[in-house]
VONUMAR-241667 format. One record per atom (N, C-alpha, C): residue in three letters; atom name; x, y, z. Coordinates in steps of 0.1 Angstrom, whole numbers, always signed. Example, Ala and Ser with C-alpha at 12.3 -4.5 7.8 and 13.67 -1.06 7.14 Angstrom:
<sites>
(ALA,N,(+132,-57,+78))
(ALA,CA,(+123,-45,+78))
(ALA,C,(+132,-33,+78))
(SER,N,(+128,-22,+71))
(SER,CA,(+137,-11,+71))
(SER,C,(+129,+0,+79))
</sites>
This chain:
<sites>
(UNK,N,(-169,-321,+188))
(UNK,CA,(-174,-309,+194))
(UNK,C,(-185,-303,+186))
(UNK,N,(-195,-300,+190))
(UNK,CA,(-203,-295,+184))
(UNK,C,(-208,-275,+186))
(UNK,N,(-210,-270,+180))
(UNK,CA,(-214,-255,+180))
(UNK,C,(-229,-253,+177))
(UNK,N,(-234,-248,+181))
(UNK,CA,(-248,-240,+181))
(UNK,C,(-250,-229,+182))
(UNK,N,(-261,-223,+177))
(UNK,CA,(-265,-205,+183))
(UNK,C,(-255,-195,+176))
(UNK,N,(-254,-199,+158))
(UNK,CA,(-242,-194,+158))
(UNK,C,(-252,-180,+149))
(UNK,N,(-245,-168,+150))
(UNK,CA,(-251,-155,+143))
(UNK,C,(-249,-153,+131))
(UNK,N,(-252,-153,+118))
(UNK,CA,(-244,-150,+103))
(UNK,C,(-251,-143,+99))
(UNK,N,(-240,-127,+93))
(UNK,CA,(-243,-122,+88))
(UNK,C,(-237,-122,+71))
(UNK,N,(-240,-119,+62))
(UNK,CA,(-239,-120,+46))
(UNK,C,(-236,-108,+41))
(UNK,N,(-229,-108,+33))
(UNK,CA,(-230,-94,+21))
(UNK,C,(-240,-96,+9))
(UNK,N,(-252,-85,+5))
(UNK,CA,(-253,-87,-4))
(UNK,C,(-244,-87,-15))
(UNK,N,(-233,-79,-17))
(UNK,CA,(-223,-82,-28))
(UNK,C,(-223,-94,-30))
(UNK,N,(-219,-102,-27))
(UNK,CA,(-217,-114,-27))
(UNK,C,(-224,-127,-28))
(UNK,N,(-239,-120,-29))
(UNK,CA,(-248,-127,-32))
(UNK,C,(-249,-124,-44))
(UNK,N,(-248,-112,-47))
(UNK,CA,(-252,-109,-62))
(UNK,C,(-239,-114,-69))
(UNK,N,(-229,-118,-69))
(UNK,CA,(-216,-123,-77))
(UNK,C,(-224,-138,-76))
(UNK,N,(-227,-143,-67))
(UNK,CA,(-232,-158,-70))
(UNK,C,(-243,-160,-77))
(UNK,N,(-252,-147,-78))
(UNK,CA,(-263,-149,-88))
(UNK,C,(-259,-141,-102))
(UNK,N,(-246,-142,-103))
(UNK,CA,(-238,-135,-118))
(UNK,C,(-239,-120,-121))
(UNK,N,(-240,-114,-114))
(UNK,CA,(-240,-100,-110))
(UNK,C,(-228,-95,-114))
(UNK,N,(-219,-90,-121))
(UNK,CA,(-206,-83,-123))
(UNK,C,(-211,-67,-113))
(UNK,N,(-192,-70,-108))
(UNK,CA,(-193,-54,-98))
(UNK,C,(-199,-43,-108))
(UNK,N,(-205,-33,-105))
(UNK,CA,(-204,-18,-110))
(UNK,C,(-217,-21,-122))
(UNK,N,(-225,-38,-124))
(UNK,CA,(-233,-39,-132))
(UNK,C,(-243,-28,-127))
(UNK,N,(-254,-20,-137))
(UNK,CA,(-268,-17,-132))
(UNK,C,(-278,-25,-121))
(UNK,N,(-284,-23,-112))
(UNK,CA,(-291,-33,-108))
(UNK,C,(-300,-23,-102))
(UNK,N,(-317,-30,-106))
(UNK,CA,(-324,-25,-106))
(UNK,C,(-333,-22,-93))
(UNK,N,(-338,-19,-84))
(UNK,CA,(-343,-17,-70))
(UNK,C,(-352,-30,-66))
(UNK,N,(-362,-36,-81))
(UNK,CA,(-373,-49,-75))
(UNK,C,(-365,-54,-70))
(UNK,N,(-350,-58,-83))
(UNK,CA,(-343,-66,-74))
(UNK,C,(-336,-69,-67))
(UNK,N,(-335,-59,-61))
(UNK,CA,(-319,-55,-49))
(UNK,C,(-329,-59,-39))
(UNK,N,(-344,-56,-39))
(UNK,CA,(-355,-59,-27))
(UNK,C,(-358,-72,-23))
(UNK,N,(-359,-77,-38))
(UNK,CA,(-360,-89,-32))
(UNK,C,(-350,-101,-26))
(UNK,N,(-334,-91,-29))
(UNK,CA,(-323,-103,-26))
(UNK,C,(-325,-98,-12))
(UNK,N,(-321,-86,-7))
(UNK,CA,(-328,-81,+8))
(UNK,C,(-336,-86,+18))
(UNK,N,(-347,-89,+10))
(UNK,CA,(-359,-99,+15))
(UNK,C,(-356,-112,+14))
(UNK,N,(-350,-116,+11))
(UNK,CA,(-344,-135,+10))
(UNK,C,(-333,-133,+24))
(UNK,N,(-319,-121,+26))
(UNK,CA,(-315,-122,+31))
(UNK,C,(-322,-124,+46))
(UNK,N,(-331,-115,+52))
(UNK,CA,(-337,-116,+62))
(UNK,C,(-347,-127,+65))
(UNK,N,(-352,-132,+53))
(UNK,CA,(-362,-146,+56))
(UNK,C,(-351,-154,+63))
(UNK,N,(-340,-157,+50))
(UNK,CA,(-329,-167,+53))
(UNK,C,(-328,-166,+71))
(UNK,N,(-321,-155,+73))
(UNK,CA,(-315,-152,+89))
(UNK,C,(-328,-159,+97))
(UNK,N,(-336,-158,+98))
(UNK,CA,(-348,-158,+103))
(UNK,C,(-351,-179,+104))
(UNK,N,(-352,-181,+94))
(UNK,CA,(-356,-196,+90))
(UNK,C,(-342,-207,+89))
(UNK,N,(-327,-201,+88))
(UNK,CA,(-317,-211,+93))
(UNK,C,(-318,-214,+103))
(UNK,N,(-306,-225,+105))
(UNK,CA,(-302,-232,+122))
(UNK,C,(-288,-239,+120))
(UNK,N,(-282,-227,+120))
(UNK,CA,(-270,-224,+117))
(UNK,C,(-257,-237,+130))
(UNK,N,(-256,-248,+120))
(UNK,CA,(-247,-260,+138))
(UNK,C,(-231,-263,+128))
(UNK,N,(-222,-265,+135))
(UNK,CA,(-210,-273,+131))
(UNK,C,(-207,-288,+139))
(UNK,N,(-203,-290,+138))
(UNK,CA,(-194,-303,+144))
(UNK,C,(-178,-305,+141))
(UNK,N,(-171,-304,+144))
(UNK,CA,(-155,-308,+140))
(UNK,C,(-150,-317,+154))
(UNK,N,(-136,-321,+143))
(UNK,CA,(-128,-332,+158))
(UNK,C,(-113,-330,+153))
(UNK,N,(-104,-329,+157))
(UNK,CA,(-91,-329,+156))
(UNK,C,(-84,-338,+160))
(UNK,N,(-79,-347,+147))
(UNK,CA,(-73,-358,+147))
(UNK,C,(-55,-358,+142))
(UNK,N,(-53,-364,+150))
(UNK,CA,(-33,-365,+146))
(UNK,C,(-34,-377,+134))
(UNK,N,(-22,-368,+128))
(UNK,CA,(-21,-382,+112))
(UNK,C,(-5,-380,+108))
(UNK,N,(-6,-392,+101))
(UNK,CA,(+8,-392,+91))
(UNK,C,(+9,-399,+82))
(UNK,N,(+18,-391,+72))
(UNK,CA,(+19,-390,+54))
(UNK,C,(+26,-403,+53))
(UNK,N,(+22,-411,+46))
(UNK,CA,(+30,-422,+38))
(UNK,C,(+29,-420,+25))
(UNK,N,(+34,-411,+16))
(UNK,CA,(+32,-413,+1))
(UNK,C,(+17,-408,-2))
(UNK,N,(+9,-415,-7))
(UNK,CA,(-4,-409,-11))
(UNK,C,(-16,-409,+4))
(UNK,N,(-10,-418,+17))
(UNK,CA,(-17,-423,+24))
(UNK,C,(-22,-414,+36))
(UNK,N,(-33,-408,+43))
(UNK,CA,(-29,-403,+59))
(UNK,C,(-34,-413,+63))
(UNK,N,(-30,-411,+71))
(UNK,CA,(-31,-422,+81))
(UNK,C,(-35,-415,+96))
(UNK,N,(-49,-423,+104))
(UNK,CA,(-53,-414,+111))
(UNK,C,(-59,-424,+125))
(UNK,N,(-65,-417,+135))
(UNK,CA,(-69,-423,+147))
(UNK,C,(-59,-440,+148))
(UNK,N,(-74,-448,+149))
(UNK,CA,(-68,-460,+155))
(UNK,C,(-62,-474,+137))
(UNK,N,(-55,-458,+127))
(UNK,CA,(-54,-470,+115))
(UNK,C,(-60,-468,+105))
(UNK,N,(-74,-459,+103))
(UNK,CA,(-80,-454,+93))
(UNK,C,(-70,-446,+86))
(UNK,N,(-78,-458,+73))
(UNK,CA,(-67,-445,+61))
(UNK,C,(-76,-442,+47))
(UNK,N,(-69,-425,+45))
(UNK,CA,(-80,-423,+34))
(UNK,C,(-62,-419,+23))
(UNK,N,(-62,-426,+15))
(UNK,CA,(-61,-422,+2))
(UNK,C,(-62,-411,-7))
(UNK,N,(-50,-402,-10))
(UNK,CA,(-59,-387,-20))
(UNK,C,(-37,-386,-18))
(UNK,N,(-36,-384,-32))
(UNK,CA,(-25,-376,-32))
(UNK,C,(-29,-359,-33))
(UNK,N,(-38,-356,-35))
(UNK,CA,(-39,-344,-33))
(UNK,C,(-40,-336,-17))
(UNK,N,(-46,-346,-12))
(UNK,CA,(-49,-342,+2))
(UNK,C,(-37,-343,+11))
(UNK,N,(-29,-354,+7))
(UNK,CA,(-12,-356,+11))
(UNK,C,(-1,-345,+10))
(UNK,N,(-5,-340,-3))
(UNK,CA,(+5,-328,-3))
(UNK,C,(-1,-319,+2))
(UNK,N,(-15,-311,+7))
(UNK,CA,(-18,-305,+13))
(UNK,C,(-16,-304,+25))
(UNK,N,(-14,-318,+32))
(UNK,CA,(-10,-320,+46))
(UNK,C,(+3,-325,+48))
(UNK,N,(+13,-328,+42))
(UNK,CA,(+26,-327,+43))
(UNK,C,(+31,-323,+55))
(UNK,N,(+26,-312,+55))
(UNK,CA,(+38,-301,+68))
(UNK,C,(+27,-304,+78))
(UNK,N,(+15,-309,+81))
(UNK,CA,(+7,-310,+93))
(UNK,C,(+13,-325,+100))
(UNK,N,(+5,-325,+113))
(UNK,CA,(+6,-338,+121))
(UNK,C,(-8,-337,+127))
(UNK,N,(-15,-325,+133))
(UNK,CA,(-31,-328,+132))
(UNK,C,(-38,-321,+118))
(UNK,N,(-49,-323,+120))
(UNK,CA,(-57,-320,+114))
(UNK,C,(-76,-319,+117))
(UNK,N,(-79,-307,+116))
(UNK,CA,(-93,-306,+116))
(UNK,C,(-108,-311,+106))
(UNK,N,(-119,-323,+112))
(UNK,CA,(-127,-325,+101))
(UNK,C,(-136,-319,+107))
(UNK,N,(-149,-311,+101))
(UNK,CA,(-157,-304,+101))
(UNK,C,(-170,-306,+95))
(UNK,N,(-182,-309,+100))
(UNK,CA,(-192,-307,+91))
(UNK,C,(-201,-294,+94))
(UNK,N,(-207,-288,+85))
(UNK,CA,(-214,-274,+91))
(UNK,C,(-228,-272,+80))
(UNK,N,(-238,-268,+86))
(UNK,CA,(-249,-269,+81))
(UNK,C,(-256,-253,+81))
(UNK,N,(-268,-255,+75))
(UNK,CA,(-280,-241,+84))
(UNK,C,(-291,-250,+80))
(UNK,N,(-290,-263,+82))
(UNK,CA,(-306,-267,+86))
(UNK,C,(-316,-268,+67))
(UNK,N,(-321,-275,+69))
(UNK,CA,(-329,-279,+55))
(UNK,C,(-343,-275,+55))
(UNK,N,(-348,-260,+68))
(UNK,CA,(-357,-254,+66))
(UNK,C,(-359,-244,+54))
(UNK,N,(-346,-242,+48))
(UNK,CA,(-346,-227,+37))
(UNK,C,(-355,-237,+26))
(UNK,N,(-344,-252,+27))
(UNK,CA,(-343,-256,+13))
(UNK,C,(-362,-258,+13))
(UNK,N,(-370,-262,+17))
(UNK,CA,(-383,-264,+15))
(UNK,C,(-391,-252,+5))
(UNK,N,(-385,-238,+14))
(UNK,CA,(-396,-228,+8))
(UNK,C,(-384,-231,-10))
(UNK,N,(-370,-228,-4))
(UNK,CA,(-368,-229,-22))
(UNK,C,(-375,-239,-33))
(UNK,N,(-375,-249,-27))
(UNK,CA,(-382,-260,-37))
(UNK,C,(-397,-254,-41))
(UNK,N,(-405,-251,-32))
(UNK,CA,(-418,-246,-32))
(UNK,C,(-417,-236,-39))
(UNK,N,(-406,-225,-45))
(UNK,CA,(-408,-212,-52))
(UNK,C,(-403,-221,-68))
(UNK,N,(-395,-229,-65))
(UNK,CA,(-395,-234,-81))
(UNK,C,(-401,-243,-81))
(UNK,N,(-409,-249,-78))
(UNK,CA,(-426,-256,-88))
(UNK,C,(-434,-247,-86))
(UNK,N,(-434,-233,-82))
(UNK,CA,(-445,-226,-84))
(UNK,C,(-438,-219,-92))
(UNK,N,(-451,-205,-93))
(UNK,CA,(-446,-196,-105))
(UNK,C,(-436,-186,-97))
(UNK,N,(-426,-188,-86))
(UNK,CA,(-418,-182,-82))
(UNK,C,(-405,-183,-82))
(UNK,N,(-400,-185,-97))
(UNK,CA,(-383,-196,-99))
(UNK,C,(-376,-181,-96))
(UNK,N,(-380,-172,-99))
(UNK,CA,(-369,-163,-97))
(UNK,C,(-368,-160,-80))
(UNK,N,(-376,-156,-72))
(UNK,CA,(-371,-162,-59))
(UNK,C,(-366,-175,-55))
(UNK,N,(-368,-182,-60))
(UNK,CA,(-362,-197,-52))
(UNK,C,(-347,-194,-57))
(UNK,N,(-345,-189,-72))
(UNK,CA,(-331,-193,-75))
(UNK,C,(-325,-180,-65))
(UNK,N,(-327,-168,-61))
(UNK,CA,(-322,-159,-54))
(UNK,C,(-320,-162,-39))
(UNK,N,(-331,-174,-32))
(UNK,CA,(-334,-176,-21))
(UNK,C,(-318,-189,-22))
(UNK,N,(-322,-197,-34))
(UNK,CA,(-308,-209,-31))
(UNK,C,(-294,-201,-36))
(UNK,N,(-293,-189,-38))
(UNK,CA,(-280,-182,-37))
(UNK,C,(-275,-177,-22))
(UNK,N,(-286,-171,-16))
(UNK,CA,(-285,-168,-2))
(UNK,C,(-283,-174,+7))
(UNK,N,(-290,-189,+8))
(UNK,CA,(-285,-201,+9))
(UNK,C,(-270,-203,+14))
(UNK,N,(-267,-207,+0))
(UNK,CA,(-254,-207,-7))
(UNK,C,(-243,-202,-2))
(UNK,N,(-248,-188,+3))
(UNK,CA,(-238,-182,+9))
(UNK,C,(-238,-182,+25))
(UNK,N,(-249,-179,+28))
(UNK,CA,(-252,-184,+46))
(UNK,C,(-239,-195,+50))
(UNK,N,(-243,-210,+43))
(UNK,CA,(-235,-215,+44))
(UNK,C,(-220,-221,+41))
(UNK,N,(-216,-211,+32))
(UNK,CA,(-203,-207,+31))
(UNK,C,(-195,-194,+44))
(UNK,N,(-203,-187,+47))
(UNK,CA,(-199,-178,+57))
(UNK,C,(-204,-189,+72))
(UNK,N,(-208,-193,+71))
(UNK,CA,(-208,-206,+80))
(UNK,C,(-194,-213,+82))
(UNK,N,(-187,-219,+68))
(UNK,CA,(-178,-228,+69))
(UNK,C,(-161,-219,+73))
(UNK,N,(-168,-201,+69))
(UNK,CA,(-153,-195,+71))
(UNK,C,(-154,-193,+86))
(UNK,N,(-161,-192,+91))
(UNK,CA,(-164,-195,+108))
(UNK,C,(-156,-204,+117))
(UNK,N,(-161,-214,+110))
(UNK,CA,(-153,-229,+112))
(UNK,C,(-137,-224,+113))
(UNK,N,(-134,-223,+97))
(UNK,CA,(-120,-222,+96))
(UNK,C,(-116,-213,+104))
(UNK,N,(-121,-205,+108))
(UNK,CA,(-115,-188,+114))
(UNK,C,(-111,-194,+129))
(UNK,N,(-122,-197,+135))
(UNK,CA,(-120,-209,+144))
(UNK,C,(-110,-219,+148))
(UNK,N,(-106,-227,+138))
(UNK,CA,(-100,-237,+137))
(UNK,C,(-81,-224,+136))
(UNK,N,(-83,-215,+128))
(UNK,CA,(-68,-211,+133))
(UNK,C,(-67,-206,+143))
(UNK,N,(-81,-199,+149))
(UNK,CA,(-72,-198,+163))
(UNK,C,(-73,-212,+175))
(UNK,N,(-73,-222,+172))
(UNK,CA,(-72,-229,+181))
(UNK,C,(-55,-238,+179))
(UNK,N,(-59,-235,+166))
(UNK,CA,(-42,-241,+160))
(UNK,C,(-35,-230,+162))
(UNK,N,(-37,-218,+162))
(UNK,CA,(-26,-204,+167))
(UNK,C,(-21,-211,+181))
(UNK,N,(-28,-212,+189))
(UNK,CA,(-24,-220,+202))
(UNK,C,(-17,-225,+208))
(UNK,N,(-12,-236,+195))
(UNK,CA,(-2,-246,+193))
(UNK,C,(+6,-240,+180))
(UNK,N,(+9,-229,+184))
(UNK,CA,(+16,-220,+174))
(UNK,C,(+19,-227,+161))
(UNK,N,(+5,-233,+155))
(UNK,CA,(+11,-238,+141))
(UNK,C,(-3,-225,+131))
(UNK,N,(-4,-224,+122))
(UNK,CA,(-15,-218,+113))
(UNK,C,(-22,-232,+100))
(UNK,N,(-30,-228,+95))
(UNK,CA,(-38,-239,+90))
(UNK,C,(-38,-239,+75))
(UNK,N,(-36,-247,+63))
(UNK,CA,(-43,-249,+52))
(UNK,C,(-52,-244,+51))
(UNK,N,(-55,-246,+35))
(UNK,CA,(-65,-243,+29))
(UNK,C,(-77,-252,+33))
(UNK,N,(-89,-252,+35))
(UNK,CA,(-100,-263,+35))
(UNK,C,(-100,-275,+18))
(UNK,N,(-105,-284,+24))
(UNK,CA,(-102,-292,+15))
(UNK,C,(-112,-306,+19))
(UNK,N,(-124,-305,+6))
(UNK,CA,(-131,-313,+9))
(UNK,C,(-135,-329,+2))
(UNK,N,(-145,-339,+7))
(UNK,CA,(-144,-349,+2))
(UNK,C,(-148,-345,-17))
(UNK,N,(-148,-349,-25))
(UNK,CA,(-154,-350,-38))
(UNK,C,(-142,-341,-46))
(UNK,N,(-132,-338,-42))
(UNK,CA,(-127,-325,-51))
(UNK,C,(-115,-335,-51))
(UNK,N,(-104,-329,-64))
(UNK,CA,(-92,-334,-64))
(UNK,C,(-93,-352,-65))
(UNK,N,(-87,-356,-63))
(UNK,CA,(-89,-367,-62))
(UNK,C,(-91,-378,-48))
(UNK,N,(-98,-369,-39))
(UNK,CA,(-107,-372,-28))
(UNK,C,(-120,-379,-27))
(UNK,N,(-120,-391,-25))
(UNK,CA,(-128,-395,-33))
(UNK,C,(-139,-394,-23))
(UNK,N,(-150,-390,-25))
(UNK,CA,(-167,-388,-17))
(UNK,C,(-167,-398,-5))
(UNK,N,(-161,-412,-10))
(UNK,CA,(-170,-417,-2))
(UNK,C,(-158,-420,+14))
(UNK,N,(-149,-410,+14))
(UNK,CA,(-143,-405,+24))
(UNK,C,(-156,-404,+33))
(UNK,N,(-163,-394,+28))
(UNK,CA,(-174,-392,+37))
(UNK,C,(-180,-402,+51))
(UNK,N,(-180,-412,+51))
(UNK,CA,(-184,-420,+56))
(UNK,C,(-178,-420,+68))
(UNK,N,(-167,-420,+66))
(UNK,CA,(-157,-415,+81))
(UNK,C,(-154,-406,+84))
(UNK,N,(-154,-391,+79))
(UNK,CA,(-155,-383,+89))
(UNK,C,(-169,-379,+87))
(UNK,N,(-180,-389,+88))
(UNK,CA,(-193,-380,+97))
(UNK,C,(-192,-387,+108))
(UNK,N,(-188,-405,+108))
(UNK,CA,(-186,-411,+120))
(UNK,C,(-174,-405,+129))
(UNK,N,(-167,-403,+125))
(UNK,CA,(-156,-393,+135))
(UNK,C,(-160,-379,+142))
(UNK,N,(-164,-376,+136))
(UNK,CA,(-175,-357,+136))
(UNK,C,(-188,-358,+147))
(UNK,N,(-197,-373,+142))
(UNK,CA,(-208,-370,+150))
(UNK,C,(-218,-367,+142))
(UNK,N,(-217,-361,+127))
(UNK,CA,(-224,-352,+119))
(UNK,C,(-241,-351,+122))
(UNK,N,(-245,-368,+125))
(UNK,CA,(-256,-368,+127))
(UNK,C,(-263,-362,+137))
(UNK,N,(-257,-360,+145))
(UNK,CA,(-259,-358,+156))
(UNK,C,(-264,-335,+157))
(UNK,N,(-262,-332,+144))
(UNK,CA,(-267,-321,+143))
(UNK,C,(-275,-321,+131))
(UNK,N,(-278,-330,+125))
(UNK,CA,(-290,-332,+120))
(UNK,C,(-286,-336,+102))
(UNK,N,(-273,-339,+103))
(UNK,CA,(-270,-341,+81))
(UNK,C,(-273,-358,+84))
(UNK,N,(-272,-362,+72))
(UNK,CA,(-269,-372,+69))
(UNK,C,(-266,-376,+53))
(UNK,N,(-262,-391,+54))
(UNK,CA,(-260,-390,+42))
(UNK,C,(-266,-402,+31))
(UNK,N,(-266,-397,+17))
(UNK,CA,(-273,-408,+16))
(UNK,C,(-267,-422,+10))
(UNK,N,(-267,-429,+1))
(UNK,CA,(-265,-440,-5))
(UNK,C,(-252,-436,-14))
(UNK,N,(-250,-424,-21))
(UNK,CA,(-240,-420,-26))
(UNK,C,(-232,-412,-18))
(UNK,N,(-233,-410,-5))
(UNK,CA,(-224,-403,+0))
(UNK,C,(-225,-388,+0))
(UNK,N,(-241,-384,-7))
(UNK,CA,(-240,-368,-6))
(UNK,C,(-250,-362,+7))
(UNK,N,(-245,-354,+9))
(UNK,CA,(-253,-345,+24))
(UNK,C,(-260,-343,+22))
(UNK,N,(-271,-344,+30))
(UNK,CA,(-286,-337,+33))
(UNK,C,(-285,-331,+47))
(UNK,N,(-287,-320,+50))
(UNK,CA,(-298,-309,+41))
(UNK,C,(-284,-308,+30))
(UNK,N,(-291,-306,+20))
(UNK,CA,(-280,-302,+9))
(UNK,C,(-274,-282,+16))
(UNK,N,(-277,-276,+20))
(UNK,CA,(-270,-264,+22))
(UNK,C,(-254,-271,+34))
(UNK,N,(-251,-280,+28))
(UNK,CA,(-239,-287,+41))
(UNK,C,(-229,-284,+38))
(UNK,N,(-215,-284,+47))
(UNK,CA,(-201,-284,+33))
(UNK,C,(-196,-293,+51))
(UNK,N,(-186,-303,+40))
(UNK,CA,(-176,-307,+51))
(UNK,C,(-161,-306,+43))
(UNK,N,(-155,-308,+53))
(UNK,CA,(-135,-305,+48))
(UNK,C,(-130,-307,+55))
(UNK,N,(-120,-309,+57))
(UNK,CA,(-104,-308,+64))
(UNK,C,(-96,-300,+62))
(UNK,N,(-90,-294,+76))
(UNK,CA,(-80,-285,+75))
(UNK,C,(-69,-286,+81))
(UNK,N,(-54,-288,+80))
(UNK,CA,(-44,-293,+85))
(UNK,C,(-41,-277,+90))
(UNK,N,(-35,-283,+104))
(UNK,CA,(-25,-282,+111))
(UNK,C,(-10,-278,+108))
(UNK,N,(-5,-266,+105))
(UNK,CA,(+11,-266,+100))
(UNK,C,(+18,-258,+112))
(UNK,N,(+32,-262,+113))
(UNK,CA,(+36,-255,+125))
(UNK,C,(+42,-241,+117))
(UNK,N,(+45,-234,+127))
(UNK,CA,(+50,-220,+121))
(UNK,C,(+61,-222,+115))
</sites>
């Protein structure tokens, strides 16, 4: 299933904690203006898409086991899904328009915008992926179960090149990521994961 047209809004707080900001720090007005002004380019210049599919699985030991036989390996991801029998994969983007102007402000003489512009970034599409999730429990409320934590390829001992199967399961291409020879997403502002299914 795919999503489009979606609206994100950001906190600055929260941008400033990703650009190392401690709460209650001093911060000075240039630059409160200019995180301001990144926020509204950003809104303006993403293309905010998901994709997810909900697949039934089961735990053998380190194994899930999933559709027609595919199996991904991760003891960490096993004990996270223990108490599930589906589970949601997701990929979710805002488009690899931001990333251009970023790159363009750091080989010019504008690194302190770009690094402010790829925090904003950063966050866009993280409030992007809680969408997803927010999503994904009410669809699993439904079927009166609630969901895990997200839990993505590269972390734990998940190994990346999971990847490969759930973009082919997802569609991913089909809203514009891909991936490359090592298995990492482009546009890089991507995140994918899985979120199990637990009954109440």
């Amino acid at each position: 299933m795919i999503v489009k047209n979606i609206r994100l809004d950001i906190d600055t707080e929260r941008v400033l904690f990703r650009l190392g900001y401690k709460r209650g720090k001093p911060l000075d007005e240039k630059t409160l203006d200019k995180i301001k002004s990144a926020i509204e380019y950003a809104r303006v210049h993403i293309e905010p898409a998901y994709t997810y599919r909900e697949v039934e699985l089961f735990i053998a030991g380190e194994r899930i086991i999933i559709e027609k036989g595919e199996t991904i390996i991760s003891k960490n991801l096993a004990d996270l899904l223990r108490n599930s029998r589906i589970m949601t994969l997701f990929f979710a983007t805002i488009g690899g328009s931001l990333e251009e102007e970023i790159k363009k402000n750091m080989k010019g003489n504008n690194e302190v915008d770009g690094v402010i512009l790829d925090a904003v970034g950063s966050e866009y599409v993280e409030r992007l992926a809680e969408i997803v999730e927010r999503n994904t429990a009410v669809r699993a409320g439904m079927d009166s179960c609630g969901i895990t934590r997200r839990f993505s390829p590269g972390y734990g001992d998940l190994a990346l090149s999971n990847q490969e199967l759930f973009f082919t399961l997802t569609d991913a291409g089909k809203i514009g990521i891909r991936l490359t020879d090592s298995m990492i997403m482009l546009p890089e502002k991507t995140v994918s994961a899985v979120i199990g299914w637990e009954k109440k």
